[in-house]
DONUBA-396460 format. One record per residue: residue in one letter; chain; x, y, z of N, C-alpha, C, O in turn; residue number from 1. Coordinates in nm, 3 decimals, decimal comma, m for minus. Atoms other than C-alpha are relative to their C-alpha. Example, Ala and Ser with C-alpha at 12.3 -4.5 7.8 and 13.67 -1.06 7.14 Angstrom:
2
 r c     n_x     n_y     n_z    ca_x    ca_y    ca_z     c_x     c_y     c_z     o_x     o_y     o_z   k
 a A   0,089  m0,119   0,000   1,230  m0,450   0,780   0,090   0,120   0,000   0,194   0,118   0,066   1
 s A  m0,082  m0,119  m0,006   1,367  m0,106   0,714  m0,077   0,109   0,073  m0,026   0,220   0,090   2
END
This chain:
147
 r c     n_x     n_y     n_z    ca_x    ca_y    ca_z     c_x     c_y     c_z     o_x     o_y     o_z   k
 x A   0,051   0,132  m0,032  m0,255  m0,829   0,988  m0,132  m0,021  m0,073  m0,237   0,038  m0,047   1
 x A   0,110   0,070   0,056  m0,477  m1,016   0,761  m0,169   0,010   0,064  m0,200  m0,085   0,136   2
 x A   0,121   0,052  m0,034  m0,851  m0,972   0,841  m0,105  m0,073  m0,069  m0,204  m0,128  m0,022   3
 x A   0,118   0,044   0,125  m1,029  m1,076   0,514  m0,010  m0,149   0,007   0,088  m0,209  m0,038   4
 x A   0,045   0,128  m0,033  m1,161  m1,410   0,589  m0,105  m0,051  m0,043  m0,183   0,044  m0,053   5
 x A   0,114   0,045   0,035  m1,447  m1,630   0,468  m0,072   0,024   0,133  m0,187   0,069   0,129   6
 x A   0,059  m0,012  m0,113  m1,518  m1,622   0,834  m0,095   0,144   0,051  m0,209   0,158   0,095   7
 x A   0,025  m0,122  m0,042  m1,517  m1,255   0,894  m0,094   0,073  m0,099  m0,158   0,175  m0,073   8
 x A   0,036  m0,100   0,131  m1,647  m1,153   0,537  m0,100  m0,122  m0,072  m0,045  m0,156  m0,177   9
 x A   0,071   0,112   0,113  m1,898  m1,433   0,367  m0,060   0,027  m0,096  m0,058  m0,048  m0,194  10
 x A   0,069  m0,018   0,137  m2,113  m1,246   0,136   0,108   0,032  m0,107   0,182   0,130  m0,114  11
 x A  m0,052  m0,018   0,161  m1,960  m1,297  m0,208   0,142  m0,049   0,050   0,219  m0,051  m0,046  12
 x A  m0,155   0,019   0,023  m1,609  m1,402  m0,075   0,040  m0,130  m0,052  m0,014  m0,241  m0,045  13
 x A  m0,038   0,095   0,173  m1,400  m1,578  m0,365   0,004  m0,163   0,063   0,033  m0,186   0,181  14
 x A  m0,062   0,138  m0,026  m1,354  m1,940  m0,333   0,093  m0,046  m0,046   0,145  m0,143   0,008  15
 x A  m0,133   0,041   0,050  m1,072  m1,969  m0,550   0,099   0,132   0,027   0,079   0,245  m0,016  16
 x A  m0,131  m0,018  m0,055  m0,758  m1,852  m0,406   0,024   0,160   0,046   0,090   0,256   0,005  17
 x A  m0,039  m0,166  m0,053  m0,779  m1,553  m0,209   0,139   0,013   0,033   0,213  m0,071   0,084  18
 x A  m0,145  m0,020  m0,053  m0,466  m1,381  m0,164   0,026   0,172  m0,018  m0,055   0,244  m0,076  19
 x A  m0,058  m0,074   0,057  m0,250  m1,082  m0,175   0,113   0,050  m0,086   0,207  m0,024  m0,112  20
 x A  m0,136   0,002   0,128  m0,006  m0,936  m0,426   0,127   0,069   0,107   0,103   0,103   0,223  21
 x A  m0,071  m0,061  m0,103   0,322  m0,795  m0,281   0,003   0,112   0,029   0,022   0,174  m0,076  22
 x A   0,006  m0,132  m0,052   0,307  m0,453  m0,082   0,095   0,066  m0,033   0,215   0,051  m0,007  23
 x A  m0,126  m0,135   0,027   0,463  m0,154  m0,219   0,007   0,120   0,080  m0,098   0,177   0,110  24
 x A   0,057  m0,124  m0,114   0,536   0,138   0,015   0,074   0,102   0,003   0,192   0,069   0,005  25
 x A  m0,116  m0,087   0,033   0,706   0,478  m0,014   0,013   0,099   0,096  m0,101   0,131   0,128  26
 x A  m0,059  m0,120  m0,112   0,847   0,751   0,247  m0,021   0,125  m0,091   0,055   0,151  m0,184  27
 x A  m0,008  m0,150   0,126   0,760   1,077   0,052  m0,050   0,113   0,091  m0,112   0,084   0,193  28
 x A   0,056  m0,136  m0,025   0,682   1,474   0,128  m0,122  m0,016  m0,044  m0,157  m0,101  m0,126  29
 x A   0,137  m0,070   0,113   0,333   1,632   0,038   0,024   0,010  m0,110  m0,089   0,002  m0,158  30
 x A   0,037   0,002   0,143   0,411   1,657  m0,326   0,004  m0,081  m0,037  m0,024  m0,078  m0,157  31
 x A   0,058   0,128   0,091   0,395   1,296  m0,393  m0,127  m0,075   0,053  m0,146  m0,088   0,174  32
 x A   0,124   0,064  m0,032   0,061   1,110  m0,399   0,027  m0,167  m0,091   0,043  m0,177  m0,213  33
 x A   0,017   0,133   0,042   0,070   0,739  m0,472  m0,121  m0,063  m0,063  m0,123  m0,121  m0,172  34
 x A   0,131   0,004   0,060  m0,314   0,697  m0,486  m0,068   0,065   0,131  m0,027   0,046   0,245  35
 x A   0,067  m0,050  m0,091  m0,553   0,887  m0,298  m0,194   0,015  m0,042  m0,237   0,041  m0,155  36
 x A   0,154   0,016  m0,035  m0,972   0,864  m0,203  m0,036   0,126  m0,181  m0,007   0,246  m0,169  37
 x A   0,071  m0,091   0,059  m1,131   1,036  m0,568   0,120   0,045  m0,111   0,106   0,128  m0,201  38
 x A  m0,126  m0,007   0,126  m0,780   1,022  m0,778  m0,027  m0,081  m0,075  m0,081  m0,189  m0,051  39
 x A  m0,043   0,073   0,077  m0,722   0,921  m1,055   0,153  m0,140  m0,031   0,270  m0,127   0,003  40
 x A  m0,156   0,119  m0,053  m0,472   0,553  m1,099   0,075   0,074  m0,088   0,044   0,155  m0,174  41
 x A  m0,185  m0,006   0,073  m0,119   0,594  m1,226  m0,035  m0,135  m0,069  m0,134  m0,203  m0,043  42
 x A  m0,033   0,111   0,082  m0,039   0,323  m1,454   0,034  m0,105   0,057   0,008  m0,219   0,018  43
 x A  m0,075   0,123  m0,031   0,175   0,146  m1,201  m0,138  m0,047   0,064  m0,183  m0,161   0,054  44
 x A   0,135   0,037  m0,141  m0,159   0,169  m0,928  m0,083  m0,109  m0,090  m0,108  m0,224  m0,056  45
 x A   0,060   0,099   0,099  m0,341   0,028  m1,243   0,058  m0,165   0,008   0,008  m0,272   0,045  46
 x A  m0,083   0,147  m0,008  m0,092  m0,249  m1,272  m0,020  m0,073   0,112  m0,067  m0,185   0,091  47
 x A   0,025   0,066  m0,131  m0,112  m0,355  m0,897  m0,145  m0,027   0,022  m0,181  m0,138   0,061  48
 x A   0,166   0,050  m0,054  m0,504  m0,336  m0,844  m0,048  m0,119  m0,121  m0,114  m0,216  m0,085  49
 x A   0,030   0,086   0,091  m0,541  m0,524  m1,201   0,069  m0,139   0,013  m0,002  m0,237   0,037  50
 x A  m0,068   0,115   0,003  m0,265  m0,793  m1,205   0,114   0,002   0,081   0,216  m0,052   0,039  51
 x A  m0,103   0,024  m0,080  m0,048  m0,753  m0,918   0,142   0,046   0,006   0,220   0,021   0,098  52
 x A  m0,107   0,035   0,042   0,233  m0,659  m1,081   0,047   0,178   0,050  m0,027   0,276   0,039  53
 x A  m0,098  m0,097  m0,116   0,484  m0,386  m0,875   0,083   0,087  m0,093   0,099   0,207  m0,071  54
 x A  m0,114  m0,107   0,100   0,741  m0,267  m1,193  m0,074   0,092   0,002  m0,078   0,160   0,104  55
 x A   0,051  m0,181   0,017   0,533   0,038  m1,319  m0,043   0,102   0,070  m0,061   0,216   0,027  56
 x A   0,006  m0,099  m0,122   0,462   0,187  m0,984   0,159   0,001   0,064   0,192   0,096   0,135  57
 x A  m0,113  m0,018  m0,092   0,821   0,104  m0,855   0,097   0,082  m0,140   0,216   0,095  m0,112  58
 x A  m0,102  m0,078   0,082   0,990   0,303  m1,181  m0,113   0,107   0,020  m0,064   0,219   0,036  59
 x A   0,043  m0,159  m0,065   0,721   0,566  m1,093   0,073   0,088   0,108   0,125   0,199   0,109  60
 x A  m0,078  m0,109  m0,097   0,844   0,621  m0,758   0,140   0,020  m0,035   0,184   0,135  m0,027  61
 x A  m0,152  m0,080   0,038   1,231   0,604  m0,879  m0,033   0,136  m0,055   0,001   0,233   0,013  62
 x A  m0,004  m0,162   0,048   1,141   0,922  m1,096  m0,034   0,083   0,087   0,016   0,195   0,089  63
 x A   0,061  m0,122  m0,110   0,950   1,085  m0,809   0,132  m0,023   0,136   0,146   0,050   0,234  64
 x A  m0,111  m0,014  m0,099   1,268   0,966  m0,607   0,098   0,133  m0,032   0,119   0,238   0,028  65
 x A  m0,084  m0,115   0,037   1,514   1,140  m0,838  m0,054   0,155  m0,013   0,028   0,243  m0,036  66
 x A   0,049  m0,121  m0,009   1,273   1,446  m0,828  m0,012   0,073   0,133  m0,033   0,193   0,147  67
 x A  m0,021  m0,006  m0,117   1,302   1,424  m0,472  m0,133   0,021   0,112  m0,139   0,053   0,230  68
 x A   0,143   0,053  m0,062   0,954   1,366  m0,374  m0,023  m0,093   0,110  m0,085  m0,088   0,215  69
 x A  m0,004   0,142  m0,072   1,007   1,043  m0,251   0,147  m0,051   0,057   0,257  m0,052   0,001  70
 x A  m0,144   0,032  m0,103   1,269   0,931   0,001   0,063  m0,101  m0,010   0,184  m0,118  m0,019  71
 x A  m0,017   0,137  m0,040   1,209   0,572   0,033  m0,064  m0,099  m0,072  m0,180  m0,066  m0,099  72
 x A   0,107   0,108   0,059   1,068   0,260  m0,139   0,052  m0,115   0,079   0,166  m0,115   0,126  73
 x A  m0,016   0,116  m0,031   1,017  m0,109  m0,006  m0,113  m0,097  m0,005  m0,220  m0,086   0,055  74
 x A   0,084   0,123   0,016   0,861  m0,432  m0,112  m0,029  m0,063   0,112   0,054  m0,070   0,202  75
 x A   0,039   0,145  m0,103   0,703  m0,681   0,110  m0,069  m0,109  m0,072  m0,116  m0,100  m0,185  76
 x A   0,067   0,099   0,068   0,568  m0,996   0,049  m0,138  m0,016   0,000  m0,212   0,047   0,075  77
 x A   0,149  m0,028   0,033   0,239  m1,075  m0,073  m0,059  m0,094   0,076   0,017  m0,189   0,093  78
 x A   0,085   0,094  m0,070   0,002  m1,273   0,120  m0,054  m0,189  m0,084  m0,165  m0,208  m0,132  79
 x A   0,044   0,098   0,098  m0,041  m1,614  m0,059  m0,127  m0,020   0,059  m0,210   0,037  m0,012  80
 x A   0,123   0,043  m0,045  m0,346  m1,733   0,144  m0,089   0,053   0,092  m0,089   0,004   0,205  81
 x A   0,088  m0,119  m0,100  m0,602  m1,469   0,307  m0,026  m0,048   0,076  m0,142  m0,086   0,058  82
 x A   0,030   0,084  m0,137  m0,609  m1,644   0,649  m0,007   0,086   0,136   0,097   0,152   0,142  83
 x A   0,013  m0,049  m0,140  m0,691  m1,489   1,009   0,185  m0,003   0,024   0,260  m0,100   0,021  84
 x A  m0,135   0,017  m0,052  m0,339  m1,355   1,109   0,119   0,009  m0,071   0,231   0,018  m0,020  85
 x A  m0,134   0,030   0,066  m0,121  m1,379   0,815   0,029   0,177  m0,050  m0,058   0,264  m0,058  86
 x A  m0,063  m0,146  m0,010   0,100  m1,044   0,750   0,082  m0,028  m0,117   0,100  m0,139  m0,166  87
 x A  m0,120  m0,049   0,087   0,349  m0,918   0,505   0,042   0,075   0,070  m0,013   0,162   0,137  88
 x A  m0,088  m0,062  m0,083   0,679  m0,835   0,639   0,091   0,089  m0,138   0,078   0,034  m0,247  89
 x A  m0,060  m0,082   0,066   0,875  m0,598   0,435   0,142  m0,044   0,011   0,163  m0,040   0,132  90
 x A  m0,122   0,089  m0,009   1,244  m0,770   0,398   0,094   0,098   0,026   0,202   0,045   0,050  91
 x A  m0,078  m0,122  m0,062   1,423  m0,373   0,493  m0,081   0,088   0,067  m0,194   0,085   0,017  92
 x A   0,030  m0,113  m0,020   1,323  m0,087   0,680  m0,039   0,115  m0,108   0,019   0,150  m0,211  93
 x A   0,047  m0,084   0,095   1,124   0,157   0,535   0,107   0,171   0,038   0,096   0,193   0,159  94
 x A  m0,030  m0,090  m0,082   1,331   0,506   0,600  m0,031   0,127  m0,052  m0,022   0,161  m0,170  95
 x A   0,088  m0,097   0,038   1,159   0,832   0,648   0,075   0,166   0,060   0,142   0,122   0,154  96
 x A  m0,053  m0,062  m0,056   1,304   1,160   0,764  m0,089   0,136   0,002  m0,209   0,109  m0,006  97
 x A   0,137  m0,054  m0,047   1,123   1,562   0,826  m0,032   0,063  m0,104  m0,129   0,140  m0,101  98
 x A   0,071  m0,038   0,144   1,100   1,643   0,454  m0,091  m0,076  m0,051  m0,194  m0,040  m0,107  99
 x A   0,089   0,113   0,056   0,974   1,297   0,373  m0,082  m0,099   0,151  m0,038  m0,204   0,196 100
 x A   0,082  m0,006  m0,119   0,726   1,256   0,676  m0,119  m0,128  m0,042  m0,157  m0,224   0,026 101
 x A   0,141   0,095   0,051   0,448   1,054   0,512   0,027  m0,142  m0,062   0,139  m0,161  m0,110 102
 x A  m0,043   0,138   0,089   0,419   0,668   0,358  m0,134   0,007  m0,009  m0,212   0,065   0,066 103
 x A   0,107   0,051   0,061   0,143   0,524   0,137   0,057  m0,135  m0,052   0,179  m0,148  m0,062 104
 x A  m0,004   0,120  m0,003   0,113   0,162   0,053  m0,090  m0,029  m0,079  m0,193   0,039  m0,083 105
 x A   0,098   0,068   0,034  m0,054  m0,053  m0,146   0,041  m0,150  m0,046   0,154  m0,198  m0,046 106
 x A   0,007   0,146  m0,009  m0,172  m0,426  m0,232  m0,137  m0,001  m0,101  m0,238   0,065  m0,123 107
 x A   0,117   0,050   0,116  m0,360  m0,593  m0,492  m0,133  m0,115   0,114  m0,080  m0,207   0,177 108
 x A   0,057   0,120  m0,013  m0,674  m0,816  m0,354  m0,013  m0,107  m0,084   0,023  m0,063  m0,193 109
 x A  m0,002   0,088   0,088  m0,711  m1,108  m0,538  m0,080  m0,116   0,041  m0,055  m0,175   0,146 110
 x A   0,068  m0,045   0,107  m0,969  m1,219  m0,698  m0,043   0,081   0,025  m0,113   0,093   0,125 111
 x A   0,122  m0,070   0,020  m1,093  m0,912  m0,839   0,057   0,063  m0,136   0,167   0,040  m0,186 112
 x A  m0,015  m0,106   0,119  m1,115  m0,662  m1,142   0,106   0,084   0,012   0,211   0,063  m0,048 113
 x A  m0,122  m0,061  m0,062  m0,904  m0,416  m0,992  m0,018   0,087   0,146  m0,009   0,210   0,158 114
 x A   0,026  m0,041  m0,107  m0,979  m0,401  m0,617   0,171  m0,011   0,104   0,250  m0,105   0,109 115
 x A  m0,164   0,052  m0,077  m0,638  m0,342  m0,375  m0,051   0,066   0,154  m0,164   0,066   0,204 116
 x A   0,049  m0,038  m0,115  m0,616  m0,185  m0,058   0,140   0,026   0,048   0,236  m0,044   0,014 117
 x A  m0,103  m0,093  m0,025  m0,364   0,045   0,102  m0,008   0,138   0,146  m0,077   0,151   0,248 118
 x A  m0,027  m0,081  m0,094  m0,267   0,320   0,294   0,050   0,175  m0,111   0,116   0,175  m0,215 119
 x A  m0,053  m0,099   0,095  m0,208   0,684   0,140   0,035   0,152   0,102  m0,031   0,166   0,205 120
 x A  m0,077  m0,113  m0,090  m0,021   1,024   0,305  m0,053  m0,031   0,131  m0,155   0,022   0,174 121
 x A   0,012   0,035  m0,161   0,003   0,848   0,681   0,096   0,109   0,016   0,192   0,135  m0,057 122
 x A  m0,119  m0,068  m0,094   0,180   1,085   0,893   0,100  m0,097   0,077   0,047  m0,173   0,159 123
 x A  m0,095   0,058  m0,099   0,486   0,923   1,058   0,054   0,118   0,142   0,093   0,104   0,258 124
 x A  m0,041  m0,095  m0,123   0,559   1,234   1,241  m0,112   0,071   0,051  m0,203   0,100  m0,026 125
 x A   0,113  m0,098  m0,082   0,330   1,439   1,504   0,051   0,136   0,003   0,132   0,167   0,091 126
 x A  m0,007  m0,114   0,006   0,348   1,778   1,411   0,027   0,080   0,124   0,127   0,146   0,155 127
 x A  m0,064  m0,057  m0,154   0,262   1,881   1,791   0,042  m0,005   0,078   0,058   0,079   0,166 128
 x A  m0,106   0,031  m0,113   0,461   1,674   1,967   0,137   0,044  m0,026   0,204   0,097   0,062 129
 x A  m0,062  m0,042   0,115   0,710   1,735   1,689   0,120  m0,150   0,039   0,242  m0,140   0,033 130
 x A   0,000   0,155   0,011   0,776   1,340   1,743  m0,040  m0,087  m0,077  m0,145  m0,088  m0,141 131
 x A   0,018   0,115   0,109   0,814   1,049   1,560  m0,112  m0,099   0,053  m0,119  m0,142   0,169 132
 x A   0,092   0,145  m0,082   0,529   0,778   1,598   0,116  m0,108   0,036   0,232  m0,114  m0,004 133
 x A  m0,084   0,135  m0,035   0,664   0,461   1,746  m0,051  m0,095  m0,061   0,014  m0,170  m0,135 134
 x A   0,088   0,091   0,036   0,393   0,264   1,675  m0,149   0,056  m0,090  m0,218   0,130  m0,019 135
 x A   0,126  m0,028   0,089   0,081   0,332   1,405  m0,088  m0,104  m0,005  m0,028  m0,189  m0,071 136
 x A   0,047   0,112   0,062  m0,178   0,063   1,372  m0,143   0,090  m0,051  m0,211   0,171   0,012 137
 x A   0,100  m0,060   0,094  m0,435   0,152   1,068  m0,102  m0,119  m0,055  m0,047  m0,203  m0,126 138
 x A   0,041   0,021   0,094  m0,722  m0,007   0,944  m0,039   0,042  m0,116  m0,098   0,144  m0,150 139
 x A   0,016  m0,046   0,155  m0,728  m0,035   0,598  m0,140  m0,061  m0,119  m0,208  m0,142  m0,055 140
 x A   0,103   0,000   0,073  m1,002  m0,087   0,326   0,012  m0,086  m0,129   0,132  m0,095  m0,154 141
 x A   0,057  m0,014   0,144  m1,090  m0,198  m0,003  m0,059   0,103  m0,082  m0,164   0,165  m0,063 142
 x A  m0,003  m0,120   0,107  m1,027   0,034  m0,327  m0,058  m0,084  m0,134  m0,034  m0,201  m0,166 143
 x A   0,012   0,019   0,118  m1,174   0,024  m0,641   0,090   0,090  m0,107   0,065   0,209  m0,091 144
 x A  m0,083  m0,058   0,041  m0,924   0,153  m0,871  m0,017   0,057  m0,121   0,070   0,118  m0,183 145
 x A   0,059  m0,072   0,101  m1,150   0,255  m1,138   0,029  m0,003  m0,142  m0,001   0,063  m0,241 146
 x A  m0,048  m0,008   0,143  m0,977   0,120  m1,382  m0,086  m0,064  m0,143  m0,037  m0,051  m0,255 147
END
């Protein structure tokens, strides 16, 4: 759920056309990293924090699919107008199982250079309950993507 608001956020926020790009999100084990705090971008991460654009991270994860890294991929839609409340729904289920335990996410902000904002190795499962979450709610941040 949308918090970035002129309301909530005023110093420096854009006046022309805040929004988001569409959310990419993947079900993977520990050996795949999407983007993480002090990494370096991938090409596709590049692509999404710069201009929005989803191909070169979504033929990333296919290869890290067929390598078997990654379980799952799914788009959602992008936020057209940064408003109190507004969400991206993902148009399938994301599906995760106990090899591929984790999802990372990401989203372009817009306007910026290459600022997005995401999610990276969430646990879906509780190790000591040795249960599935039901429910997760995360706040998430603003990335500079260093590119």
């Amino acid at each position: 759920t949308n918090n970035w608001t002129q309301e909530n956020h005023p110093f420096r926020y854009p006046s022309s056309d805040p929004h988001w790009s569409r959310f990419v999100y993947a079900s993977h084990s520990s050996d795949y990293v999407m983007w993480e705090d002090g990494g370096t971008a991938s090409g596709g991460v590049e692509n999404v924090a710069e201009i929005g654009s989803t191909g070169t991270l979504l033929r990333e994860i296919a290869g890290k699919k067929n390598e078997g890294s990654v379980l799952d991929e799914v788009v959602g839609s992008g936020i057209g107008k940064a408003s109190e409340g507004a969400t991206s729904i993902p148009g399938e289920d994301l599906c995760a199982d106990a090899s591929h335990p984790y999802v990372s996410g990401i989203s372009m902000i817009a306007p910026s250079p290459d600022w997005f904002s995401g999610v990276y190795n969430l646990p879906l499962w509780d190790e000591l309950t040795m249960t599935w979450h039901r429910r997760i709610e995360v706040y998430v941040y603003a990335w500079d993507a260093g590119t």
